[in-house]
C-alpha positions as a Python dict, from the first residue, in 0.01 Angstrom:
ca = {
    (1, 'X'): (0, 0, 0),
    (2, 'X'): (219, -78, -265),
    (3, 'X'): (488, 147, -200),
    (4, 'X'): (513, 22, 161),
    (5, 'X'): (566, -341, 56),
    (6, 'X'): (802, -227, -197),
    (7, 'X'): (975, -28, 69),
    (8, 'X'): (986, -312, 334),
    (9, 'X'): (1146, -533, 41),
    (10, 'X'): (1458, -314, -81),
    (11, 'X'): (1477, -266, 316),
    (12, 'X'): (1500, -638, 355),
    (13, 'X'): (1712, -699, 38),
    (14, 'X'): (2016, -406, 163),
    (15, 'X'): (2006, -578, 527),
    (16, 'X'): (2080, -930, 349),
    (17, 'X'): (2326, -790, 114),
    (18, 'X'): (2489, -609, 409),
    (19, 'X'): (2532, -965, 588),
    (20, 'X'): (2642, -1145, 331),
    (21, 'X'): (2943, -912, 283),
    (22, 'X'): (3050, -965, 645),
    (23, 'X'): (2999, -1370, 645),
    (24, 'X'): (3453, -1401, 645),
    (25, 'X'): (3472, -1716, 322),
    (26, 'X'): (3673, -2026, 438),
    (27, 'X'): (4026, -2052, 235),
    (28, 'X'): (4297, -2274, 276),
    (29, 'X'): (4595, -2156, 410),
    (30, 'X'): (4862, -2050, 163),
    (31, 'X'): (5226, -2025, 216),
    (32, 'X'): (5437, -1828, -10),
    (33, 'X'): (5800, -1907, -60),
    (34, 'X'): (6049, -1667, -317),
    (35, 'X'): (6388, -1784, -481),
    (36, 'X'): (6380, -2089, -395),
    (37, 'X'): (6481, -2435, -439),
    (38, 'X'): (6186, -2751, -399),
    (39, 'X'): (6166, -3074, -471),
    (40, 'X'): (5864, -3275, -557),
    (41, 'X'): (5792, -3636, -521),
    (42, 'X'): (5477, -3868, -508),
    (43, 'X'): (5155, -3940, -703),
    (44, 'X'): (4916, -3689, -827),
    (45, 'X'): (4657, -3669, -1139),
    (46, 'X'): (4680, -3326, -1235),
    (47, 'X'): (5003, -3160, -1327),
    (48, 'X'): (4916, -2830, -1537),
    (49, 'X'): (5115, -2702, -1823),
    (50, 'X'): (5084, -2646, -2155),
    (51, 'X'): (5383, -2819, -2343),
    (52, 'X'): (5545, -3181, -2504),
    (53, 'X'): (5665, -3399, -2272),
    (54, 'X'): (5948, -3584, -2346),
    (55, 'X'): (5847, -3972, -2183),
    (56, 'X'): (5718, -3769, -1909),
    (57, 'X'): (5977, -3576, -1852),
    (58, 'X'): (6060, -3223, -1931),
    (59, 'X'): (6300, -2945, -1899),
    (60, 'X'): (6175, -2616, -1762),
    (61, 'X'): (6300, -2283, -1814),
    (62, 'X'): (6078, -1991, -1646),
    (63, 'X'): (5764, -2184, -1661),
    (64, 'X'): (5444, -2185, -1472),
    (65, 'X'): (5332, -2481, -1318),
    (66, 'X'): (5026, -2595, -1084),
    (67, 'X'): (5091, -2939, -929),
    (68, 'X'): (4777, -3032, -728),
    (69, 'X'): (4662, -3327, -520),
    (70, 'X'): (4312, -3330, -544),
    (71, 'X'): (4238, -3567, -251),
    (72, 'X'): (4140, -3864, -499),
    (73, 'X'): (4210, -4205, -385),
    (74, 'X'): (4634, -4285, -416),
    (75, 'X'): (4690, -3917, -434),
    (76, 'X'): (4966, -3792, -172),
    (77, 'X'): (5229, -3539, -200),
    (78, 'X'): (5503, -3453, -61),
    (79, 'X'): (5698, -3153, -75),
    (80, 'X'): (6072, -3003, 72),
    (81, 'X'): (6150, -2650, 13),
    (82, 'X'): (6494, -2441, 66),
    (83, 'X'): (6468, -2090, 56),
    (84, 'X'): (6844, -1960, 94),
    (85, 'X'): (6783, -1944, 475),
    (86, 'X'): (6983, -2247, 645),
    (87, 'X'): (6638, -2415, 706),
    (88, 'X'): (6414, -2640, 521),
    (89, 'X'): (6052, -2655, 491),
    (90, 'X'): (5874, -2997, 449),
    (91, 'X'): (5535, -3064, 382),
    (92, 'X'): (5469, -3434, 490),
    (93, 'X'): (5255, -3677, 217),
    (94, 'X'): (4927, -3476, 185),
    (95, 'X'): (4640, -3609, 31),
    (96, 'X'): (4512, -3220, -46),
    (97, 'X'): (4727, -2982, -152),
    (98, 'X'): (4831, -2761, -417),
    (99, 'X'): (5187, -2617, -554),
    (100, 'X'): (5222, -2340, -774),
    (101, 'X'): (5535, -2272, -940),
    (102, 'X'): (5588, -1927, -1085),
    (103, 'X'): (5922, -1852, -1330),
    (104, 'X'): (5998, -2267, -1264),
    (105, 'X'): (6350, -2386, -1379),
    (106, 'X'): (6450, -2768, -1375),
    (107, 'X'): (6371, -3109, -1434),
    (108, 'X'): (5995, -3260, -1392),
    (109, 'X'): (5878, -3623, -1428),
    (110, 'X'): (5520, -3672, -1418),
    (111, 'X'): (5402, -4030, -1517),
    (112, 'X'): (5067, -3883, -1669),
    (113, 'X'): (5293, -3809, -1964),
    (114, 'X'): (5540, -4128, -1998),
    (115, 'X'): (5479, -4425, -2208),
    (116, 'X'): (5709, -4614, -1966),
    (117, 'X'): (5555, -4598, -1587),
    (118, 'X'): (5187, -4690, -1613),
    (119, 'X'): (5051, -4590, -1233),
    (120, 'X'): (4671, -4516, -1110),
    (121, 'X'): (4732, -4180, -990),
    (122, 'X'): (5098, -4123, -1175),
    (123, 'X'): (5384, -4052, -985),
    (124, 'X'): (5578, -3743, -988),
    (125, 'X'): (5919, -3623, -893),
    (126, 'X'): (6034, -3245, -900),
    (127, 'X'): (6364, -3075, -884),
    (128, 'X'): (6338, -2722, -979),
    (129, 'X'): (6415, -2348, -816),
    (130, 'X'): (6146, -2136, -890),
    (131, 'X'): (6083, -1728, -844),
    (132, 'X'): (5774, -1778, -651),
    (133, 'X'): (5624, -2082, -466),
    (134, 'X'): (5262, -2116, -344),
    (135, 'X'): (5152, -2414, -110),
    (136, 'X'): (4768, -2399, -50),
    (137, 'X'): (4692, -2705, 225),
}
């Protein structure tokens, strides 16, 4: 009797299992942009990098950097990308979004940093041209 319950259980638990791994999980979509040249402006609470900040402002040189609007009240972002083609690609003030910036080189200004501009979320204003761009909406 025992071994029947025990057999109807593992029977139970593989069908589960065997469900779960088919349920597709919900992402974002990503855009992925190489070599090229973006800019960066609006207000945003979470700029990561590890690094001084000059006044909020700093000079890159093949950095990493994860710019994300979290979708907090005053957050928007907008973003215009050139990738060599004769095209841009704009991403109009989002509320929820997130950059990445892989082998960044430029100039960032992020008033989470600067002694000078004291705004509720802090502004922020990017020129660099970076290796490898990734725009998750």
């Amino acid at each position: 009797m025992m071994k029947h319950k025990l057999r109807k259980g593992l029977a139970v638990g593989i069908i589960c299992l065997m469900m779960l791994v088919t349920i597709p999980i919900a992402h974002g979509t990503t855009d992925h942009f190489e070599d090229s040249v973006v800019v960066i402006s609006g207000k945003c609470n979470t700029v990561e990098h590890t690094g001084l900040w000059l006044f909020g402002f700093k000079f890159f040189y093949d950095r990493d950097v994860t710019i994300q609007a979290k979708n907090e009240e005053g957050e928007r972002i907008s973003c215009l990308i050139h990738n060599g083609i004769p095209a841009f690609v704009f991403y109009g003030f989002k509320n929820s979004i997130k950059i990445e910036l892989k082998h960044a080189t430029g100039l960032f200004f992020w008033g989470g940093k600067s002694l000078l501009f004291n705004n509720t979320p802090p502004r922020i204003l990017v020129r660099c041209k970076a290796q490898d761009i990734w725009i998750t909406n």
